[in-house]
Structure formats: C-alpha cells, structure tokens
Z-matrix of the N, CA and C atoms (Angstrom, degrees):
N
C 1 1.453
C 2 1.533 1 109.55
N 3 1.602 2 107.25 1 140.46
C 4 1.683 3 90.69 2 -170.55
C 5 1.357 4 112.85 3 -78.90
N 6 1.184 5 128.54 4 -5.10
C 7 1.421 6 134.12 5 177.29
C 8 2.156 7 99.29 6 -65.84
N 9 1.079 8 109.67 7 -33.39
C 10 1.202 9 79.25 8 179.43
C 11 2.000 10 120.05 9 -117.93
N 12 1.894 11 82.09 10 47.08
C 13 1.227 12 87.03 11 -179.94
C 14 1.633 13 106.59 12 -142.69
N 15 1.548 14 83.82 13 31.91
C 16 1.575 15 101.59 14 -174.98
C 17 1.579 16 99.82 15 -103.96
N 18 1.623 17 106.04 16 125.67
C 19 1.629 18 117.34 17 -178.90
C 20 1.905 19 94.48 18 -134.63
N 21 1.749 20 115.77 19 170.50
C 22 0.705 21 104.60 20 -179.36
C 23 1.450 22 118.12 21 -91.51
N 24 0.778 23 146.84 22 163.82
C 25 1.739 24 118.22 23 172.82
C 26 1.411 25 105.88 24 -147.91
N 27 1.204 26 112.06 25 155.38
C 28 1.599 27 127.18 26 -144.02
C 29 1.465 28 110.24 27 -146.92
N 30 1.517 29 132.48 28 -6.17
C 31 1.107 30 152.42 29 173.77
C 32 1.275 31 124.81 30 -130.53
N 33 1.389 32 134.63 31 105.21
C 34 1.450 33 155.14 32 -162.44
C 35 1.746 34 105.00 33 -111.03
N 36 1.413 35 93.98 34 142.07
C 37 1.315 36 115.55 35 152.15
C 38 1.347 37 130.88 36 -63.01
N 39 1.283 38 147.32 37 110.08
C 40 1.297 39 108.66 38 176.99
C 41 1.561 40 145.95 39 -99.03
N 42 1.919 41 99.20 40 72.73
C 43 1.070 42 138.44 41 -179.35
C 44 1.301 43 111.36 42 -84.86
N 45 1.267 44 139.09 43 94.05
C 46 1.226 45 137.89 44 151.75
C 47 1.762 46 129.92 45 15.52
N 48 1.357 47 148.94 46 151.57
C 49 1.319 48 133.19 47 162.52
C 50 1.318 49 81.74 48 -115.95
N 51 1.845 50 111.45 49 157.04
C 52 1.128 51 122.31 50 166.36
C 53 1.282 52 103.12 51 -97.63
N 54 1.809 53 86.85 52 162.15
C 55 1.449 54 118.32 53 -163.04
C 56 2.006 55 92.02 54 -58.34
N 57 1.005 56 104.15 55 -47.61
C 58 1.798 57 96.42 56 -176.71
C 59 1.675 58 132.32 57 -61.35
N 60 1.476 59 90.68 58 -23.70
C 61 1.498 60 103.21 59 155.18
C 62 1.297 61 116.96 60 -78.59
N 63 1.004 62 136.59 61 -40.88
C 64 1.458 63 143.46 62 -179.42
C 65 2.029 64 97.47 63 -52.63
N 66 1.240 65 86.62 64 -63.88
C 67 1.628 66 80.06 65 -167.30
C 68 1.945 67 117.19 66 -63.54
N 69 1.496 68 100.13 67 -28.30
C 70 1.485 69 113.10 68 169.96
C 71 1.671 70 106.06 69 -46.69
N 72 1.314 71 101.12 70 -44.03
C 73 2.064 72 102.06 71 -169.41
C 74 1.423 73 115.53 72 -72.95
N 75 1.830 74 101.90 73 -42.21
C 76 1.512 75 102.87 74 152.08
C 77 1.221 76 163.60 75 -40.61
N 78 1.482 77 101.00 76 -37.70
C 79 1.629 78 135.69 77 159.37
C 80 1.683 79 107.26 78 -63.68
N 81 1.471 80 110.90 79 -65.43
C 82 1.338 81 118.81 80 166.95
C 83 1.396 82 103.15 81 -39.25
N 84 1.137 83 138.45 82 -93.09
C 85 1.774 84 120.86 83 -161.71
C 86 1.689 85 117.50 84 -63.54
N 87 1.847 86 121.65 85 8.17
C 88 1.281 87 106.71 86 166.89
C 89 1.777 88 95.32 87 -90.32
N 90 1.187 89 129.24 88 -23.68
C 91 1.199 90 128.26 89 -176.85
C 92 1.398 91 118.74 90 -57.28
N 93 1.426 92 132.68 91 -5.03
C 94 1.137 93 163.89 92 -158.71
C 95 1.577 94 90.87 93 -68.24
N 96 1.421 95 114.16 94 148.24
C 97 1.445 96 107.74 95 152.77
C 98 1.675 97 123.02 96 -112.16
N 99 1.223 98 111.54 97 143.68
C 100 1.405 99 125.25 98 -164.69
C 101 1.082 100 118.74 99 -123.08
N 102 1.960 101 123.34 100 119.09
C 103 1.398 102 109.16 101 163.74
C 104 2.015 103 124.95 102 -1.43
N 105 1.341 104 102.23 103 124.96
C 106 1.896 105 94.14 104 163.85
C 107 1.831 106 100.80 105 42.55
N 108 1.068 107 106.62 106 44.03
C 109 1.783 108 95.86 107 -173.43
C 110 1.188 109 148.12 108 11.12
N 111 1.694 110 83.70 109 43.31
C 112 1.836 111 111.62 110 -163.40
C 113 1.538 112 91.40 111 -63.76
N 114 1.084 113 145.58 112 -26.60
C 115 1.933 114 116.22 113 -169.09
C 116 1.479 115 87.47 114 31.80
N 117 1.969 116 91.49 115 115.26
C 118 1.384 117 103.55 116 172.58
C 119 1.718 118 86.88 117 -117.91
N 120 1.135 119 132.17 118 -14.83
C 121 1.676 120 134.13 119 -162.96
C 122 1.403 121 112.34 120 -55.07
N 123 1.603 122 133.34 121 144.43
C 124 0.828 123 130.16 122 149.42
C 125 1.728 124 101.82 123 -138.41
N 126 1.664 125 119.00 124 141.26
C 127 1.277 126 114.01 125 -172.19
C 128 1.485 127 103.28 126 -101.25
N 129 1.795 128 117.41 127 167.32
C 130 0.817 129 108.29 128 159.49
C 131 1.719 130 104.81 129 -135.20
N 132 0.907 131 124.47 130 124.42
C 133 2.153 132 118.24 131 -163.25
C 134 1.663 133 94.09 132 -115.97
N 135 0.895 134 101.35 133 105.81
C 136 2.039 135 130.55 134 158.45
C 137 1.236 136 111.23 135 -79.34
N 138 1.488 137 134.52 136 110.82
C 139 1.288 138 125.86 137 175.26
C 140 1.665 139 93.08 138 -114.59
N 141 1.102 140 135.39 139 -6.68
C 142 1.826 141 132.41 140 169.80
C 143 0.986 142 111.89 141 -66.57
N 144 1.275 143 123.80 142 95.88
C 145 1.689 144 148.62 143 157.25
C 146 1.127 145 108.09 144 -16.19
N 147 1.585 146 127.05 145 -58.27
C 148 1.318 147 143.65 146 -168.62
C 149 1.107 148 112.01 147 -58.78
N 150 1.553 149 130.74 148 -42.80
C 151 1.180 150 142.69 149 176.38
C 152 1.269 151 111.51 150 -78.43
N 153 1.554 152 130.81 151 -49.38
C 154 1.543 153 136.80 152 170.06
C 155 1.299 154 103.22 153 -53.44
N 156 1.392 155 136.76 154 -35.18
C 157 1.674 156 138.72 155 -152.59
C 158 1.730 157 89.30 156 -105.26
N 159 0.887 158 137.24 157 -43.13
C 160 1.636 159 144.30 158 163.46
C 161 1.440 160 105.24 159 -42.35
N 162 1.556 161 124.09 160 -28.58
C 163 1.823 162 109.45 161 -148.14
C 164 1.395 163 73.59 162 -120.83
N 165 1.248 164 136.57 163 -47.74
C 166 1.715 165 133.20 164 164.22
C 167 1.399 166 110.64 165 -9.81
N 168 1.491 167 97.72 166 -58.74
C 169 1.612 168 119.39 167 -156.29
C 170 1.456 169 120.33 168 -76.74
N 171 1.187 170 110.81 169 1.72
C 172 1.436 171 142.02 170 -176.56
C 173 1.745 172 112.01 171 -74.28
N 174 1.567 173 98.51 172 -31.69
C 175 1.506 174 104.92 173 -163.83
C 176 1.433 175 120.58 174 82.18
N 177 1.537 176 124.35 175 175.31
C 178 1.199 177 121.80 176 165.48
C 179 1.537 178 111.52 177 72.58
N 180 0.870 179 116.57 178 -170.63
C 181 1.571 180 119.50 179 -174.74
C 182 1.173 181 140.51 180 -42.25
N 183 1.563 182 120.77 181 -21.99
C 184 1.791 183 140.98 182 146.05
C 185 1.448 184 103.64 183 -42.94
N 186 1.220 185 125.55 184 -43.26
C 187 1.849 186 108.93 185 -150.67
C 188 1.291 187 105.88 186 -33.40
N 189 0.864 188 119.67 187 -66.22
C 190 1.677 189 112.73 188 -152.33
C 191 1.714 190 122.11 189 -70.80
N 192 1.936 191 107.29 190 16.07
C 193 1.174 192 114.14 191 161.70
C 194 1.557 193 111.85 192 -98.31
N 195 1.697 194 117.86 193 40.01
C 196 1.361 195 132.47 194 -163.04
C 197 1.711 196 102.04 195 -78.32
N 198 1.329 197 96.54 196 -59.37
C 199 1.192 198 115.51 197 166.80
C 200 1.676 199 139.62 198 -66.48
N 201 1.385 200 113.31 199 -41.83
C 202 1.163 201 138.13 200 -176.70
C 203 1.672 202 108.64 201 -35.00
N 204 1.227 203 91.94 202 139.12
C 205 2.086 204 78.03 203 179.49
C 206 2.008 205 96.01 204 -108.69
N 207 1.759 206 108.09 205 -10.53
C 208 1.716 207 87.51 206 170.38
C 209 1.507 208 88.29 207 -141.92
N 210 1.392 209 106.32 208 170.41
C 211 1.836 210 123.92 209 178.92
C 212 1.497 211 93.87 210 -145.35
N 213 1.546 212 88.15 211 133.30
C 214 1.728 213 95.08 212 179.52
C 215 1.719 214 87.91 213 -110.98
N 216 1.239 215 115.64 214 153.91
C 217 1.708 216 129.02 215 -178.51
C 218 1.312 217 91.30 216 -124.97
N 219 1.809 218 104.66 217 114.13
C 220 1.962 219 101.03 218 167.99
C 221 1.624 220 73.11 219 -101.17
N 222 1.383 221 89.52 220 149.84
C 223 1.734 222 136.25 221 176.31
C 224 1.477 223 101.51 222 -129.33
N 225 1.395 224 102.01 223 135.82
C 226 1.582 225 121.86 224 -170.58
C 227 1.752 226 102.88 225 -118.35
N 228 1.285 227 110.61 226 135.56
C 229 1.391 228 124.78 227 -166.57
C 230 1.816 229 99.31 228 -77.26
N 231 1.299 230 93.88 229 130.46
C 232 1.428 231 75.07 230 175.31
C 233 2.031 232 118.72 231 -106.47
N 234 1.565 233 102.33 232 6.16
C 235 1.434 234 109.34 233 168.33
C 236 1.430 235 115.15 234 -93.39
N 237 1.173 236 125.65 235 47.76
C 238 1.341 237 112.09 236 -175.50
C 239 1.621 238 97.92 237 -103.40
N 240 1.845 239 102.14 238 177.08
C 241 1.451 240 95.58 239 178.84
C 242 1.382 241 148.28 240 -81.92
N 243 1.753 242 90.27 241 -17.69
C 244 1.586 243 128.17 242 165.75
C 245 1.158 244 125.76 243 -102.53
N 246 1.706 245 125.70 244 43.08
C 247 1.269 246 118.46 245 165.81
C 248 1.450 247 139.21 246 -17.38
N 249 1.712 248 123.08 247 -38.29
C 250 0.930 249 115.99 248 -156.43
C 251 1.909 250 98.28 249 -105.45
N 252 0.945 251 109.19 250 44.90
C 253 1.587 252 122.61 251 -172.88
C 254 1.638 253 100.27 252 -144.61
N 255 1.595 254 110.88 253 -38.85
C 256 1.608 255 99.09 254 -172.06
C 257 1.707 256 124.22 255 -56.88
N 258 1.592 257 106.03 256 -8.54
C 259 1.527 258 100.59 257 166.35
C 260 1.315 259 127.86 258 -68.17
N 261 1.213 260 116.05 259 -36.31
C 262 1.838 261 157.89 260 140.58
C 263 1.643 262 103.01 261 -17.20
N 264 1.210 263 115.38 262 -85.99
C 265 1.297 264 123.50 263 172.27
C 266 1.423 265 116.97 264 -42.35
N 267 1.230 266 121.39 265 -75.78
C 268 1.169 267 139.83 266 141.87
C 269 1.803 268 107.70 267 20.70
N 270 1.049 269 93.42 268 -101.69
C 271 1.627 270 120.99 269 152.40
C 272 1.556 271 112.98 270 -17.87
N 273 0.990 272 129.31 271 -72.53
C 274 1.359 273 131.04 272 161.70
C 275 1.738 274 127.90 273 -22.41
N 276 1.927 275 87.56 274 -76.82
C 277 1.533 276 100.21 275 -177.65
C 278 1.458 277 102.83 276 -42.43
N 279 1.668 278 122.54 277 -44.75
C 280 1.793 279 120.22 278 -161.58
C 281 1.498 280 109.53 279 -76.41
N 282 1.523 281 112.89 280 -11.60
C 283 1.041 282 112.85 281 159.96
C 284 2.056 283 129.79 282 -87.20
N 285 1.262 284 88.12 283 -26.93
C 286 1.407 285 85.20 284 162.10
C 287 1.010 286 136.09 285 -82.68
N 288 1.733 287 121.61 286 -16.87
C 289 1.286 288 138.60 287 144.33
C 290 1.348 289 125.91 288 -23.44
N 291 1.386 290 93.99 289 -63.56
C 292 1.521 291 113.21 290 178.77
C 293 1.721 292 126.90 291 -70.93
N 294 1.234 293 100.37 292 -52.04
C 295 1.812 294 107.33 293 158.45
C 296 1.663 295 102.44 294 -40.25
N 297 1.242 296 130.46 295 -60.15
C 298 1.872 297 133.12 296 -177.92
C 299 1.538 298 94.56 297 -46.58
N 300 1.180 299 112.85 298 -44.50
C 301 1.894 300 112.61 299 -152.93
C 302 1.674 301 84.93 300 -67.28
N 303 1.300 302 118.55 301 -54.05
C 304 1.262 303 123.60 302 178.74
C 305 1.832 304 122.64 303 -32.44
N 306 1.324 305 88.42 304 -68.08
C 307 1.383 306 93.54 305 -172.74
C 308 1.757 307 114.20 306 -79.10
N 309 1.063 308 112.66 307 10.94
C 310 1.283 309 130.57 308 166.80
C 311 1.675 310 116.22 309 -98.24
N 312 1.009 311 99.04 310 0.15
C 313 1.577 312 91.45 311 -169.01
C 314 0.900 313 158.08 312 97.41
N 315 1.832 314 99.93 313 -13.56
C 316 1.125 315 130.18 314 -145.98
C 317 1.743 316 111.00 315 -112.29
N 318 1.059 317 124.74 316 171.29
C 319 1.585 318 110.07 317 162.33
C 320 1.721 319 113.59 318 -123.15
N 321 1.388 320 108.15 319 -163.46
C 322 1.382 321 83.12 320 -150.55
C 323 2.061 322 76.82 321 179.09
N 324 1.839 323 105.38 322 137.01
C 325 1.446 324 98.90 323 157.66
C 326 1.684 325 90.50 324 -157.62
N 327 1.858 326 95.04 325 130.19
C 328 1.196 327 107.97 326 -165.47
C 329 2.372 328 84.45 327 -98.93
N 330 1.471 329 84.74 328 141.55
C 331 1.826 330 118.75 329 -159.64
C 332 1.384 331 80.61 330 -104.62
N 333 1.224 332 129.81 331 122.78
C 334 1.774 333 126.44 332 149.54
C 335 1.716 334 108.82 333 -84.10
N 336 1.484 335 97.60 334 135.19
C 337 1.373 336 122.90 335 178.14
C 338 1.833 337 115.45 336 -117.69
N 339 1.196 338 121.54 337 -50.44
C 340 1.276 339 108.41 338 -174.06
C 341 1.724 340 95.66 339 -99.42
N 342 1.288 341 113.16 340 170.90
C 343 1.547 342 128.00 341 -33.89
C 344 0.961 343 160.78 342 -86.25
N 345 2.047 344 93.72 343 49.41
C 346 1.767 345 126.74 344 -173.55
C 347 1.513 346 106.23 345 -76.00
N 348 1.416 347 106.90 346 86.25
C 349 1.855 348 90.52 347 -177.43
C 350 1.710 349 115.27 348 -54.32
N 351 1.345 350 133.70 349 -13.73
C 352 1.046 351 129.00 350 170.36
C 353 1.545 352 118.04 351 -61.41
N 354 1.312 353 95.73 352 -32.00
C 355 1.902 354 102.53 353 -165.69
C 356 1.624 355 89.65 354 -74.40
N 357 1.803 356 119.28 355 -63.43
C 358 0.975 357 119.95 356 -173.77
C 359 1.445 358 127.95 357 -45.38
N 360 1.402 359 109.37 358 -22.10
C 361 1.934 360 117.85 359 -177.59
C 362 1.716 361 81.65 360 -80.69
N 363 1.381 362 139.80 361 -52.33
C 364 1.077 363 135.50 362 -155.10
C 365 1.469 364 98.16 363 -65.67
N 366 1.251 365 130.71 364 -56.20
C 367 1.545 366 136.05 365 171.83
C 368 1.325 367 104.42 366 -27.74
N 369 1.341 368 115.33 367 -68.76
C 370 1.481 369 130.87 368 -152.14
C 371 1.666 370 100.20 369 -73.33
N 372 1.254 371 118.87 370 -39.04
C 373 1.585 372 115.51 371 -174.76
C 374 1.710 373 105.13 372 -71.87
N 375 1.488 374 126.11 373 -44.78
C 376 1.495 375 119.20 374 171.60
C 377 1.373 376 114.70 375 -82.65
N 378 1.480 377 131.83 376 -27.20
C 379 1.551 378 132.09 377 175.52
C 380 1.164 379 122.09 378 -94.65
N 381 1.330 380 119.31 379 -11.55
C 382 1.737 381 129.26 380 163.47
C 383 1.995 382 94.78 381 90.30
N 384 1.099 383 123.40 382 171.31
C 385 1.411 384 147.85 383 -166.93
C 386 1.182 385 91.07 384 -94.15
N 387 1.663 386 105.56 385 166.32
C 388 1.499 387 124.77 386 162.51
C 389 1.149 388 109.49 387 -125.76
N 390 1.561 389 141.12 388 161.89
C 391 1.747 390 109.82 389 -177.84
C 392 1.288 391 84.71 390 -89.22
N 393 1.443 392 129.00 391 161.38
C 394 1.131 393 160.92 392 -179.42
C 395 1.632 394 111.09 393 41.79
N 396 1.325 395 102.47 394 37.52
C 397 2.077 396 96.15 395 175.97
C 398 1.629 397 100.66 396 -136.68
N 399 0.842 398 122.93 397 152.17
C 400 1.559 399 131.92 398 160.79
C 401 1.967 400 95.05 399 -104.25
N 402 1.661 401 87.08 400 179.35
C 403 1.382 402 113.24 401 -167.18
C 404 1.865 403 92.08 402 -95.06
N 405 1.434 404 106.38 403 141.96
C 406 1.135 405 86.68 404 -178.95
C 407 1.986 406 82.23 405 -129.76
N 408 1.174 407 147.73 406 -54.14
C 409 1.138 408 142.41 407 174.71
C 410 1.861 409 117.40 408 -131.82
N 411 1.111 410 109.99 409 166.41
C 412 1.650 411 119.07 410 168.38
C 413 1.377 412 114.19 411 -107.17
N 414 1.027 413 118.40 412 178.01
C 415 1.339 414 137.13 413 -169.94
C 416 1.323 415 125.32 414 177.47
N 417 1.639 416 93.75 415 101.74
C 418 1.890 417 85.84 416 -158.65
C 419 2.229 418 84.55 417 -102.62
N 420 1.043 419 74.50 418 161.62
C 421 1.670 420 98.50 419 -171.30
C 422 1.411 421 117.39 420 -134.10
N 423 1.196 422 116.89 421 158.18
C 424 1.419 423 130.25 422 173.24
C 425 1.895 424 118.03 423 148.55
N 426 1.385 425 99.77 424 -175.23
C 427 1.660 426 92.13 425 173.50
C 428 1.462 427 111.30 426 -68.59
N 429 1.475 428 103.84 427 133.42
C 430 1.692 429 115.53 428 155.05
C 431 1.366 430 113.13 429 -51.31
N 432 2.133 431 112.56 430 134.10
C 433 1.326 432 110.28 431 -170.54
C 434 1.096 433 101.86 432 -99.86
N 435 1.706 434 116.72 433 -19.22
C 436 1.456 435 100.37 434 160.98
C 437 1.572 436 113.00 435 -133.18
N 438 1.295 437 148.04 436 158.62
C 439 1.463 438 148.07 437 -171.48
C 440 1.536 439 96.52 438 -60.42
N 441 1.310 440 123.03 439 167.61
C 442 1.751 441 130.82 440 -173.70
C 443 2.009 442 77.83 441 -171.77
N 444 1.783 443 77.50 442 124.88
C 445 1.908 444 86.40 443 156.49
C 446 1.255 445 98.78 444 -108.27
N 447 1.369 446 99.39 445 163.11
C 448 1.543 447 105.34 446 -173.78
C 449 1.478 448 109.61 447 -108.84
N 450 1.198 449 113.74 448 137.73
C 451 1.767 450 135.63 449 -170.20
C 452 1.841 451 92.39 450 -93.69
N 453 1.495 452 91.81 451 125.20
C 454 1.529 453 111.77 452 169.85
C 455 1.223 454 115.68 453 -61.31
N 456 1.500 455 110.67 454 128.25
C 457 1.713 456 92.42 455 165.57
C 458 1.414 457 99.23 456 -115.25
N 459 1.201 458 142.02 457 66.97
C 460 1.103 459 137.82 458 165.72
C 461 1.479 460 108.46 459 -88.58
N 462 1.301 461 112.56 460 134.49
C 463 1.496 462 103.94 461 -159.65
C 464 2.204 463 82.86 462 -144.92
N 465 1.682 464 98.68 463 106.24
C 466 1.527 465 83.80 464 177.72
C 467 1.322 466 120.81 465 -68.48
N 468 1.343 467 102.08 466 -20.54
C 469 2.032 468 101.29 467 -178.80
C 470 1.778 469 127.92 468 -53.09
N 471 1.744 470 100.67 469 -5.26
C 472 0.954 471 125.36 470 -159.68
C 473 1.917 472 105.72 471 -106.13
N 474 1.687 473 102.58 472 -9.97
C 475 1.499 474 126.11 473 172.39
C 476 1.427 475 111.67 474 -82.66
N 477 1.048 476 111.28 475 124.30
C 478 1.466 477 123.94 476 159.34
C 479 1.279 478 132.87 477 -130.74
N 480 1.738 479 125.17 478 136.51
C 481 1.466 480 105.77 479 -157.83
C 482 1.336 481 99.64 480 -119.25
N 483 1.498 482 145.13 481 134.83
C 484 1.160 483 135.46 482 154.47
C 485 1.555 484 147.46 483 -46.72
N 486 1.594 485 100.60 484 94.28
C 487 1.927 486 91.48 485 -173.01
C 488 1.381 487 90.13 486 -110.45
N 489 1.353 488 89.05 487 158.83
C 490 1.571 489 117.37 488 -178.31
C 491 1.173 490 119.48 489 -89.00
C-alpha cells in the first residue's frame, strides 16, 4: 500500500518525471474530498531546474528542492464558500499527491508555505500568482537517489477507545 511506502525524500536523481505521472499525481489530489465540495486547488508544475535550483538557493525552507528535477505549487482559492475548512482540504489534496508519488515509485517532500506570508510572497515572486489563490505548499518530486524504508510511527499509547 503506498501509504506505507511513503518517506520524505530530499535527494533526486536527475531523471526527469513523465508527463503521465505528473498528471496521475494531479488527478490524485483533485480526488481529494473538500468541505461542500468546494475544490479549493489550483496547481502550479515547474519542471525548469534553473528556476527550482535558483529558489533552493535561497535557503530556508526550499532546500530540499536542491535536487528535485519538478515542484508542483498547490495554491488555495481564496473565494470559496467555506474558507475556514480550505486549510483542511488543502491538507488533503498534498496528501493525496503524495500517496500517487508513492505508488508510482517516485519520491516526493511536501515544504509547508501557508500561513507564512513571507514564504507565500516568496512563492508568488519566483512561481508567479493565480487570480484569486495563494500558495499554500510545494512539493518537489522526482526519482529517489537513494532507497529510504520507512520507520513506523505507530505509537499505541497514542490510542484511545471510547467507553461509556
């Protein structure tokens, strides 16, 4: 199951993703469910190195798109009708993103951006605006340069069951 073959990864090949994977990961986070089935998502997919290796180089919260050969930008609508859920949603789609990256093969480390308006002006000045969306996280993608198993965190102390 790709959920438990989901790690973060921070080191890329620099092997290309195909265009059919790309759109596979996309589909995956509109499949998302959303308050009132507002779909607040809008993507933005950078495959120019130059520009990903430029915003890397910045420091701070990019690093680990050093490597990456693409970065997808989910952008969050900001006219929708249920604002106070679109972080919620939000949240979801980058997770369903990532489950696809998984079962693709692929790796994948989702960067939080909102609700650092600094990060987000930084988004918006190298990834350009959407009309009515801000940046809400990144996600740079590509082949893993080296394999990572993933360590359980299942922790039962963290279970609780409801008796009456």
């Amino acid at each position: 199951m790709p959920i438990f073959k989901r790690v973060s990864v921070r080191e890329f090949t620099n092997q290309k993703v195909d265009k059919k994977d790309i759109e596979l990961i996309l589909r995956a986070g509109m499949q998302s469910p959303s308050a009132v089935n507002q779909q607040p998502w809008e993507f933005l997919v950078c495959d120019d190195v130059d520009v990903i290796r430029d915003f890397s180089n910045q420091g701070g919260f990019a690093r680990s798109l050093k490597t990456a050969p693409l970065v997808i930008v989910l952008y969050y609508r900001t006219n929708t009708s249920h604002q106070n859920f679109v972080m919620q949603d939000m949240g979801a789609c980058a997770e369903n993103c990532l489950l696809q990256v998984a079962a693709l093969n692929l790796g994948a480390c989702w960067m939080g951006v909102a609700p650092k308006e600094d990060r987000m002006q930084e988004v918006e000045k190298v990834f350009g605006t959407i009309d009515n969306a801000r940046p809400f996280c990144l996600i740079a993608v590509g082949h893993p340069k080296n394999q990572q198993a993933q360590i359980s965190r299942y922790d039962e102390s963290r279970v609780h069951y409801y008796k009456k």
